[in-house]
C-alpha positions as CSV (number, residue, x, y, z in Angstrom):
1,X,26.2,-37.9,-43.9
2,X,24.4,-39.4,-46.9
3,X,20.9,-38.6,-47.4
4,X,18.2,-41.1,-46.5
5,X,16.8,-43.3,-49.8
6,X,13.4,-42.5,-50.2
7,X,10.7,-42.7,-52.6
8,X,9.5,-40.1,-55.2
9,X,6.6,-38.9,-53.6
10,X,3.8,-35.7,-54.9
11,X,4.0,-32.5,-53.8
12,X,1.0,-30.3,-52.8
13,X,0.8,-30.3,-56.7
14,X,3.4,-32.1,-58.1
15,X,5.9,-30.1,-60.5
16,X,7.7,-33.8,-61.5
17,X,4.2,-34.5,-63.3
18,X,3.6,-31.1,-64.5
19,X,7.6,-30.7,-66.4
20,X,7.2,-34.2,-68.0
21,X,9.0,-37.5,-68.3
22,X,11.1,-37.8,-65.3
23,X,14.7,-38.4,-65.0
24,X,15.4,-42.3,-65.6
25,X,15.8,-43.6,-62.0
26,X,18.6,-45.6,-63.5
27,X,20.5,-42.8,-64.7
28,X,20.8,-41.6,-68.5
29,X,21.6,-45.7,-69.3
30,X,18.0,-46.6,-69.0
31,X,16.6,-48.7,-71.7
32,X,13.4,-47.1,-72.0
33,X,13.1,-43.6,-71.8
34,X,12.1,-40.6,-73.8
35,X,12.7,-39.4,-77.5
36,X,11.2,-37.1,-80.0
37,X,9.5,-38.8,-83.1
38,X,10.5,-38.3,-86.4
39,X,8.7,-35.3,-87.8
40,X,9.1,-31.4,-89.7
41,X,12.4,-29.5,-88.4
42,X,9.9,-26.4,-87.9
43,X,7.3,-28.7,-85.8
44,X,9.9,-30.2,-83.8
45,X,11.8,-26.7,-83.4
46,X,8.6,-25.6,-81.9
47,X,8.2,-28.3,-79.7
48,X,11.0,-28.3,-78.1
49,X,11.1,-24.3,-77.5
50,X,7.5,-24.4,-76.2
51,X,8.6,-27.5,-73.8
52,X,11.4,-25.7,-72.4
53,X,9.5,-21.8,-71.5
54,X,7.1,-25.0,-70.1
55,X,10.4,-26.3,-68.1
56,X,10.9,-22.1,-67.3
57,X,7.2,-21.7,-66.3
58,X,7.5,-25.1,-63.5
59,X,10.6,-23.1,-62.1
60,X,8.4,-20.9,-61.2
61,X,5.8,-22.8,-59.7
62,X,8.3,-24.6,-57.9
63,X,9.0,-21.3,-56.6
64,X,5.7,-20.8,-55.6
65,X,5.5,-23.9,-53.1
66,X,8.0,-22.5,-51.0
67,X,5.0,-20.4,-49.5
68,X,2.6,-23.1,-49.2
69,X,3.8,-25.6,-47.6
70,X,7.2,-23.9,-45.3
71,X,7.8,-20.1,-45.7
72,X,4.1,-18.6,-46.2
73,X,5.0,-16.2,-42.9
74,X,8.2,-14.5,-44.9
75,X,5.9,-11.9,-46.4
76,X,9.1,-9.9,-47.8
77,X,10.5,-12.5,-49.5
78,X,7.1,-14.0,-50.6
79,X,6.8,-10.0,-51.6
80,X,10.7,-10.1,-53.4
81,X,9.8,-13.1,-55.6
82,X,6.3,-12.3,-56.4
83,X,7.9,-9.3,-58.1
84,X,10.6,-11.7,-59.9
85,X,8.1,-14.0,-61.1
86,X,6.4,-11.7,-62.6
87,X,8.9,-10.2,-64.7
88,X,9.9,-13.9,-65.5
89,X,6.6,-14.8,-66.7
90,X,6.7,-12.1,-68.7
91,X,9.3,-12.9,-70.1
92,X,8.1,-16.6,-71.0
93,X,5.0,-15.0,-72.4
94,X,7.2,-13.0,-74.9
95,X,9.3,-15.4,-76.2
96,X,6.8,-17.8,-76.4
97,X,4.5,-15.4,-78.4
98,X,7.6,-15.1,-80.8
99,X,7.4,-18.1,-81.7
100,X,6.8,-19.3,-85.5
101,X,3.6,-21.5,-84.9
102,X,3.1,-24.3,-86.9
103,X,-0.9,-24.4,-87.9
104,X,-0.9,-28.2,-86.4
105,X,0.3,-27.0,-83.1
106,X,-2.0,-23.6,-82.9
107,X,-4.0,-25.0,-80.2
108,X,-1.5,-25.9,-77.9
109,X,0.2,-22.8,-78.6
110,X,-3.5,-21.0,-77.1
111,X,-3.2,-23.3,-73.9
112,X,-0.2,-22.4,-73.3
113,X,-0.9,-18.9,-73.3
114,X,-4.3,-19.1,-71.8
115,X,-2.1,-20.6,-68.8
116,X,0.5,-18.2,-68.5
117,X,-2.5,-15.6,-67.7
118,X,-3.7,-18.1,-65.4
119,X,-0.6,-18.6,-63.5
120,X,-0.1,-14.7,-63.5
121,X,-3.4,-14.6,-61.2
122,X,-1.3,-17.1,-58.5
123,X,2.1,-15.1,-58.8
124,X,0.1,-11.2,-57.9
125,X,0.9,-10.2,-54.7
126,X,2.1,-13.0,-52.8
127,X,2.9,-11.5,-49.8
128,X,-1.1,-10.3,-49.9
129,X,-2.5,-13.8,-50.0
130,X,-3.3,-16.3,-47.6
131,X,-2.6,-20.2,-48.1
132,X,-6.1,-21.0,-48.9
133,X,-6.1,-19.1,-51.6
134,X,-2.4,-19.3,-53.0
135,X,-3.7,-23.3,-52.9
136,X,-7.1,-22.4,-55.1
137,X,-4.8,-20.6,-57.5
138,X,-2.7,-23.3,-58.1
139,X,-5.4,-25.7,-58.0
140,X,-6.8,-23.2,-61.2
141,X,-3.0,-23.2,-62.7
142,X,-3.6,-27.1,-62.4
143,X,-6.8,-27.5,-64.5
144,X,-5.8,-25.6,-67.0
145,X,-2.4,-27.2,-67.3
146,X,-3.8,-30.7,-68.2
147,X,-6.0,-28.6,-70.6
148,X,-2.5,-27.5,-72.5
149,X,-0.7,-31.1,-71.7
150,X,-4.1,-33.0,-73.6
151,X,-3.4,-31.0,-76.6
152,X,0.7,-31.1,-76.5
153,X,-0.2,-34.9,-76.2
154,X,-0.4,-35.2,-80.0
155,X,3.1,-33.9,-80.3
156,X,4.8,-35.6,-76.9
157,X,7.2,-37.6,-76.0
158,X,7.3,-41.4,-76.6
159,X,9.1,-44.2,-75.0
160,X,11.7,-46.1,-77.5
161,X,14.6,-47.8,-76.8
162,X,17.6,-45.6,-75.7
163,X,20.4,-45.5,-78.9
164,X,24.0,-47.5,-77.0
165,X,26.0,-44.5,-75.4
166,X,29.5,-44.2,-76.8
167,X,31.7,-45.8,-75.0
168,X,35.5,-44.4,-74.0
169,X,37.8,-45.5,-76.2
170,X,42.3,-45.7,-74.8
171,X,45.2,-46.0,-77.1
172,X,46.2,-49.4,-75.1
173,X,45.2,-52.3,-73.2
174,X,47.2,-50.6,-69.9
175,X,45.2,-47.8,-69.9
176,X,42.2,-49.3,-70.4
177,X,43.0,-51.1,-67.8
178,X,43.4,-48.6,-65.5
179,X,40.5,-47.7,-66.5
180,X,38.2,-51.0,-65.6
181,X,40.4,-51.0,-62.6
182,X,39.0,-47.5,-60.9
183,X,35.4,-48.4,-61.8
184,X,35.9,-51.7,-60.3
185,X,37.2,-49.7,-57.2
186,X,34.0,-47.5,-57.4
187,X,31.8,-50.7,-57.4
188,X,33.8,-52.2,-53.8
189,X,33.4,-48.6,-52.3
190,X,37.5,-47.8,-52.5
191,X,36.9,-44.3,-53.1
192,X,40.3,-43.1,-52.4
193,X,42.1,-46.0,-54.6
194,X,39.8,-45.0,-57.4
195,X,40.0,-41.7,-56.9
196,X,44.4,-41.8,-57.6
197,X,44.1,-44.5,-60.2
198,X,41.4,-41.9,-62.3
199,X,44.2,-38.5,-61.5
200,X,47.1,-41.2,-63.0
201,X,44.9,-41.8,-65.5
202,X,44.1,-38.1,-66.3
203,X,47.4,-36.9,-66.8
204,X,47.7,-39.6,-69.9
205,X,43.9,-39.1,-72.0
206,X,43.7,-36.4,-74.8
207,X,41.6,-33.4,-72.9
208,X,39.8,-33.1,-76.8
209,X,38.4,-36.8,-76.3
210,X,34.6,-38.6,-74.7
211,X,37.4,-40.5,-72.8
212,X,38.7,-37.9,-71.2
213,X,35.3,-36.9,-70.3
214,X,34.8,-40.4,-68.5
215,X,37.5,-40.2,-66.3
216,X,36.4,-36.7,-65.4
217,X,33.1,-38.0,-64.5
218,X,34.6,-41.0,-62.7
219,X,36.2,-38.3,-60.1
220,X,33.6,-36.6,-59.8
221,X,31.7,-39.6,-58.4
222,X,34.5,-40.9,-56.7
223,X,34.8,-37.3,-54.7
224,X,30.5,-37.7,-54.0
225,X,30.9,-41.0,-53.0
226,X,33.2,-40.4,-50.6
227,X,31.1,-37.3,-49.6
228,X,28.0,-38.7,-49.4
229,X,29.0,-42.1,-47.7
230,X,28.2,-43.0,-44.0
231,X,30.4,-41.9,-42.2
232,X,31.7,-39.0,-44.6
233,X,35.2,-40.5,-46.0
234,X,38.0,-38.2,-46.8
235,X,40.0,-38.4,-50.0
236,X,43.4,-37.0,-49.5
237,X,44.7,-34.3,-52.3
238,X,41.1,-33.5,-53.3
239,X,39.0,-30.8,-52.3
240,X,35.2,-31.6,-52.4
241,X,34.6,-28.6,-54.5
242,X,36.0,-30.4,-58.0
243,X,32.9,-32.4,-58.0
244,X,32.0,-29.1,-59.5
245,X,35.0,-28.6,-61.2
246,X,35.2,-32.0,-63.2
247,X,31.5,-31.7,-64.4
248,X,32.1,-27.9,-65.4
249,X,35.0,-29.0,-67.3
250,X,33.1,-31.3,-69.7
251,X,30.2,-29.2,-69.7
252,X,32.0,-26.2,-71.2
253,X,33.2,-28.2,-74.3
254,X,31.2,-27.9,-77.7
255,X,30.2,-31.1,-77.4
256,X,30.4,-34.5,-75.1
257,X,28.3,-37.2,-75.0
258,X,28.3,-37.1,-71.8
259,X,26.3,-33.6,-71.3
260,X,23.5,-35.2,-69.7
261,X,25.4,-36.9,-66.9
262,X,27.4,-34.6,-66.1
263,X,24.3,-31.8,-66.5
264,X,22.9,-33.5,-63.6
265,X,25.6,-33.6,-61.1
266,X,26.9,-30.2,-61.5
267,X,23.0,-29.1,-60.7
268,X,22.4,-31.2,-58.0
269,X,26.0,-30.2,-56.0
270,X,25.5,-27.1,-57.0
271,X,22.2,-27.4,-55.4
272,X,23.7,-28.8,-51.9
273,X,26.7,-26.7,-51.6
274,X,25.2,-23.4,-52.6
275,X,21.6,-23.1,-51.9
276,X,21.0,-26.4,-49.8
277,X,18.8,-29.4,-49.3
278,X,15.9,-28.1,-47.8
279,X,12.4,-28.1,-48.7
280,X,12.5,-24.1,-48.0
281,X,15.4,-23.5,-49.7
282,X,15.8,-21.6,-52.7
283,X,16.0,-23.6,-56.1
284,X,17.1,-21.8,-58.8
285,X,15.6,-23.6,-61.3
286,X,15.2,-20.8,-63.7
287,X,19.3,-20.8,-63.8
288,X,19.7,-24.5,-64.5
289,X,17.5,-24.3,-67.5
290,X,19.5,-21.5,-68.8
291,X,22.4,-23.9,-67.9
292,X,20.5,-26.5,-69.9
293,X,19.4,-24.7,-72.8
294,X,23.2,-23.5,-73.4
295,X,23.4,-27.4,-73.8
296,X,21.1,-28.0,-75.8
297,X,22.2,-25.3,-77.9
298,X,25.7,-26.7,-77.9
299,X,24.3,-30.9,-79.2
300,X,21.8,-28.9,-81.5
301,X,24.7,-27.3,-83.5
302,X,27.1,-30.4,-83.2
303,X,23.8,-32.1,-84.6
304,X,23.8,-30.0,-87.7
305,X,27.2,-31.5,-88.5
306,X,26.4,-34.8,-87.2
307,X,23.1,-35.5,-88.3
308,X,23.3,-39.4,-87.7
309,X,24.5,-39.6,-84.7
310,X,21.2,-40.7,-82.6
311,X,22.7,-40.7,-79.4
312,X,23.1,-37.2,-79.6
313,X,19.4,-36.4,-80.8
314,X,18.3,-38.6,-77.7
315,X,20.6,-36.8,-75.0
316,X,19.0,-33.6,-76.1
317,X,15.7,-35.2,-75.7
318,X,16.8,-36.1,-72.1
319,X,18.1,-32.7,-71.4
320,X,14.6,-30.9,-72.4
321,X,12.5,-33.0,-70.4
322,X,14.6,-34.1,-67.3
323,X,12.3,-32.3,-64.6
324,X,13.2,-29.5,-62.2
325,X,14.5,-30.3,-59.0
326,X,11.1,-29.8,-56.9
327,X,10.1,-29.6,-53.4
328,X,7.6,-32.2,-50.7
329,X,10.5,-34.8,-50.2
330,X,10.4,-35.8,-46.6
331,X,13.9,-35.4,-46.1
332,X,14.5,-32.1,-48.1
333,X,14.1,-31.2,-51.9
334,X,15.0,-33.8,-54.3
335,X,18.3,-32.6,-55.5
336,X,18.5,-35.2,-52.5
337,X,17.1,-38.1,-54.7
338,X,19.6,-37.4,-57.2
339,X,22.3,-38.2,-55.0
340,X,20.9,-41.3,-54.1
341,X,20.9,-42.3,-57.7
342,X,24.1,-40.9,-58.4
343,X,26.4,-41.4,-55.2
344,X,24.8,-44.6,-53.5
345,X,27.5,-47.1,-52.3
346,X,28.1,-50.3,-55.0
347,X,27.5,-49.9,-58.7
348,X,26.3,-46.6,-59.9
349,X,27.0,-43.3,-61.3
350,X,30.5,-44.3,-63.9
351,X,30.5,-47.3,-62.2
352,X,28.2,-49.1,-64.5
């Protein structure tokens, strides 16, 4: 059964706000949406190494929530990850001290740090606390983190026109119009037609091309589609796992533009199959950033061999600040927004 649609709504703090620009709600083609400004490699480095021990450090917090608003009776568990966060945030705070500071950026540099201690305070003995005061630790985590956001502010993220996506590019007419053909398919909700016209079409793309990445992604969201449609459809010869599969595919290549896309449908069934939709269930956000960092990595060094190609500077953008999946939705955690976005019936997803 799909999900209900429902609206982005604020957790008991919300971690969307606190991890930056959210996700464009109409997928990675949005026409406004974030990228860095032109300034020194070393600043920008910086920035975009702080931002994502940030990304690492709203993990956590996410974590946290769990035992405010649904598990604050599972005093071993709230015991187990009290102990994990801790080491984590000690790790954050190392890294981030290792950091080569630019003298422009030494204040925000501070606030970050001053809010790692703060944040320690909430993450000490979990299992100890009660939920008043877990909430008036947070609420402290809270101040202080708009203290460190005002003075990131003069570095952050504006909102520009999004650079055009490469588009996939067949050897013929007939394939491309196979092509056309299965994303038409998608658009009327034929998820099995689609889904055989995209394996046909597979068989005949060069595995080394962005094309081949774009039927990839096309059956991965045929597979959700079908998955996620009321009632469930099945399509025959496919198992529901390669929505996994297809995205992992792409995302283990040096390069695609297509990162991005695929980034967030491998995390978000991941998410479902593995750890689930609930608002108590574990998140590993910690493990997707890694996920995402490998990627940024990966578009970074593509970028030092490409160093015009602004599509790729602005997908690594959207990597860094697309926000953790969080907790409050009032059906579940919003891994089950993202499959709204990605898997509703009619254009969306490849189908655009």
């Amino acid at each position: 059964m799909r999900p209900k649609k429902y609206l982005i709504l604020p957790v008991i703090i919300c971690a969307v706000t606190l991890a930056g620009p959210a996700y464009s709600q109409k997928e990675k083609t949005s026409r406004e949406s974030p990228v860095m400004v032109q300034r020194d490699s070393s600043l920008e480095n910086y920035l975009f190494d702080l931002y994502y021990y940030e990304q690492q450090l709203v993990a956590l917090l996410v974590d946290v929530y769990r035992y405010i608003g649904w598990l604050s009776d599972e005093k071993d568990l709230m015991k187990n990850d009290s102990q994990r966060a801790l080491e984590r945030l000690t790790v954050i705070s190392e890294k981030a001290s290792e950091l080569t500071v630019p003298e422009e950026a030494e204040d925000v540099q501070r606030n970050f740090l001053s809010l790692l201690q703060v944040f320690r305070i909430a993450c000490e003995d979990l299992d100890q606390k009660d939920t008043r005061t877990l909430k008036e630790n947070i609420a402290a985590f809270h101040s202080r983190f708009e203290i460190y956001k005002k003075s990131f502010q003069k570095f952050d993220l504006e909102a520009m026109p999004a650079p055009k996506k490469p588009r996939p590019i067949f050897a013929d007419d007939s394939l491309q119009g196979m092509y056309d053909d299965a994303m038409k398919l998608l658009k009327e909700d034929k998820y099995q037609e689609a889904y055989d016209k995209l394996i046909s079409l597979k068989e005949k793309i060069d595995k080394g091309t962005y094309t081949y990445d774009y039927v990839l992604m096309g059956l991965s969201d045929a597979l959700g589609k079908a998955l996620f449609s009321e009632p469930k459809k099945t399509i025959n010869g496919a198992s529901e796992k390669e929505i996994i599969i297809f995205s992992e595919e792409v995302l283990t290549k040096d390069y695609s533009p297509l990162f991005i896309d695929l980034f967030v449908r491998w995390r978000t069934i991941t998410q479902l199959f593995y750890h689930g939709p609930g608002n108590e269930s574990e998140i590993p956000n910690w493990e997707y950033n890694v996920k995402r960092k490998e990627l940024m990595e990966k578009i970074k060094k593509y970028l030092s061999q490409n160093p015009d190609d602004t599509w790729a500077k602005f997908q690594s953008v959207q990597l860094l600040t697309l926000d953790n999946i969080s907790r409050g939705g009032p059906n579940g955690n919003y891994a089950l927004y993202y499959v709204d976005m990605l898997y509703a019936p009619g254009e969306s997803g490849s189908s655009k």
